[in-house]
N, C-alpha and C positions, 0 to 999 in steps of 0.2 A: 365309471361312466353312467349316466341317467339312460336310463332307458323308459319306453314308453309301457312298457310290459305286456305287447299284444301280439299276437302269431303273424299281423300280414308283412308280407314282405315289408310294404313300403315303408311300413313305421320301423322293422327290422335294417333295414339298410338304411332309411336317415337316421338311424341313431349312430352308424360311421361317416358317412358321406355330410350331413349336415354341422357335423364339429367344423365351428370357423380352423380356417385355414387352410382344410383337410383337399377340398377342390383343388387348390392350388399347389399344394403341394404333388398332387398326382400331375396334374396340366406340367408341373416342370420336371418332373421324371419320365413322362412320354417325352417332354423336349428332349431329353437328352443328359438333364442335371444330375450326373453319378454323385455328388459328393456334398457333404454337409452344406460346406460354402456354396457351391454353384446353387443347390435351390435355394440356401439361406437366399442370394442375391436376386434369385428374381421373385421373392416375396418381400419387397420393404414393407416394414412395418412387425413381419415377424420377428420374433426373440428365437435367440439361442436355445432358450429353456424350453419352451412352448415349443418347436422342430424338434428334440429330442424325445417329447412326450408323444406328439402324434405320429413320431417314422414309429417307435417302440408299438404305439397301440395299434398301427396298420402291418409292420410285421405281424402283433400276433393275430391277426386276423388274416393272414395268410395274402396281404393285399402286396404288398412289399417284399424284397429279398432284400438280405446284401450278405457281402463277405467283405472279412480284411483285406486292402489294398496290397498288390506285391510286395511294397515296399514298407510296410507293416505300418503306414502314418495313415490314422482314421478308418473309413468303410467306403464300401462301394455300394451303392444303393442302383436300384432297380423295380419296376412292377415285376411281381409276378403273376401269371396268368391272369387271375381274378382280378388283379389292378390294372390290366389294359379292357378288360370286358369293365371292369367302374368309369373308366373313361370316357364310353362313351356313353354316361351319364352328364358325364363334362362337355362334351360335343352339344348334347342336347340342349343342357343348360345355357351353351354359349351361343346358341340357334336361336335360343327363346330369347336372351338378355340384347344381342344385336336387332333382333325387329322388334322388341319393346318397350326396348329401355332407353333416356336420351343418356348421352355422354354430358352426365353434369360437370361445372367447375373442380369439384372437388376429385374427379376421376383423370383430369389434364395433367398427370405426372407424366415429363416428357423422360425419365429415367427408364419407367415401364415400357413406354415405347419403341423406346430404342434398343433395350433387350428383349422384348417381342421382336423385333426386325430384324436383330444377329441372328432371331433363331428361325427367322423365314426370308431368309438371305437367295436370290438365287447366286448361289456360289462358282454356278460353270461361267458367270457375268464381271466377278470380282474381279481385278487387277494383278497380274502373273507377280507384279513386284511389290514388297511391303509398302502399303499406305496410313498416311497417318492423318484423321479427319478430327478437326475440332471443331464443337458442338457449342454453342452459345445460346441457351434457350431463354427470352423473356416471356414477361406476360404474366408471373406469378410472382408472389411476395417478394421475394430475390431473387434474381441473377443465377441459371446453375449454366454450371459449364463442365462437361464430359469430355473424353477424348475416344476415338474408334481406332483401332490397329486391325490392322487387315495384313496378314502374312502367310503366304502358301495354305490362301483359301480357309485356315485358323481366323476368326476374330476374337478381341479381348473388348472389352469396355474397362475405361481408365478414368479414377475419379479425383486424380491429381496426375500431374502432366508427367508421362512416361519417358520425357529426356530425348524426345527422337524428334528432328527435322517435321515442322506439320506442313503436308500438304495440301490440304482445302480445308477451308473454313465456311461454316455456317452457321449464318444467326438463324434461329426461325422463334417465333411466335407456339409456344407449350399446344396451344390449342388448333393452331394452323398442323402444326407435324403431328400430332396424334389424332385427330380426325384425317390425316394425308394418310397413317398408317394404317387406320380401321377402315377405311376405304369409303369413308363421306364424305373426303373431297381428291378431286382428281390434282395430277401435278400441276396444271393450268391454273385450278382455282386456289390452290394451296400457296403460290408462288405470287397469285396477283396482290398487288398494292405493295410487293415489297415483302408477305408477312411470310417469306423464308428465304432466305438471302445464299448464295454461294459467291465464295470468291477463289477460284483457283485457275487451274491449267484448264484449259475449254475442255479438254480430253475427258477430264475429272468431271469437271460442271457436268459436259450431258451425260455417264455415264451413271454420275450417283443416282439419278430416280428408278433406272431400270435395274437396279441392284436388291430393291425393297419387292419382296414378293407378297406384301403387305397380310394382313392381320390373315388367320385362317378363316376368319367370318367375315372379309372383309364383302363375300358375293350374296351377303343379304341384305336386303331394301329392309329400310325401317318400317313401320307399321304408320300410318300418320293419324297422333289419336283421332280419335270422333269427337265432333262438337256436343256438348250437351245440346238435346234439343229444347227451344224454348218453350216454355209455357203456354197452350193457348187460351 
């Protein structure tokens, strides 16, 4: 690993924290993601190779735990101490990139979305009986389509269809549902013209919006650049 070779902290600590990926992989071990696959999956884009080098270099920096799984298949991954106090380095970062940053095209993966929202679920809201929602999102190059299982307050996300009776369907718009999930636009606005559609039991329809406990930064206001001033 490159290092900057100086004593202050902060070059000391972005020489861990600033390895691409490295943010992210701590953000889905505070979520919750014990296991290779679970953070593999809410980092698209990451390799296999690349998540085995940086969990190894953040255990040995004492940032990371794990232990063999009971069942002796794979590891069980965890922060330890030092990696819930690097978090909220991540907290910060996501303070700063919500009031400064816009949500360009290329950030509208409504995949991301929707595994941010399994994992800010308010869950005592979810449906006492297994549901099964599919997802139809346009507005980007192709067509994706996801499936939600929701079972004694468990969710799964399904990327080929799980074989089970769907109960509500919904089209939306990539860019309509992941600004509805960052919380820049409300259910009202997200829903007008059309650009997220539901089609199920009315039961279903009004309960899905109050289900999304939306993004953790969803309670910060953008910053709205400054005009350059002109010239006099």
């Amino acid at each position: 690993m490159r290092t900057y070779g100086q004593y202050c902290p902060i070059a000391r600590g972005a020489e861990i924290f600033a390895e691409r990926w490295t943010p992210l992989i701590i953000r889905n071990l505070y979520l919750g993601c014990g296991s290779f696959g679970e953070i593999l999956e809410g980092a698209p884009g990451l390799s296999r190779t690349m998540l085995s080098q940086r969990l190894k270099q953040l255990e040995r920096f004492g940032i990371v735990e794990s232990a063999p799984k009971p069942d002796g298949r794979g590891r069980h991954y965890e922060l330890a101490p030092a990696g819930h106090d690097l978090f909220k380095v991540c907290v910060s970062l996501g303070e700063w990139g919500a009031a400064w940053l816009e949500i360009a095209p290329e950030h509208l993966d409504p995949f991301v979305a929707l595994w941010s929202m399994c994992n800010m679920l308010h869950r005592d809201r979810l449906p006492g009986r297994r549901v099964v929602v599919r997802f139809d999102f346009t507005g980007r190059q192709r067509p994706e389509r996801y499936w939600l299982l929701i079972e004694h307050g468990d969710t799964e996300i399904c990327k080929t269809y799980p074989g089970l009776d769907e109960d509500l369907y919904i089209t939306a718009e990539a860019e309509a549902f992941v600004k509805w999930h960052a919380g820049q636009l409300s259910w009202a606005e997200a829903t007008r013209n059309r650009r997220i559609q539901l089609h199920g039991p009315s039961s279903l329809v009004r309960a899905f919006p109050t289900w999304n406990a939306r993004s953790a930064f969803a309670h910060i206001k953008p910053v709205s650049p400054t005009a350059p001033s002109s010239a006099a």
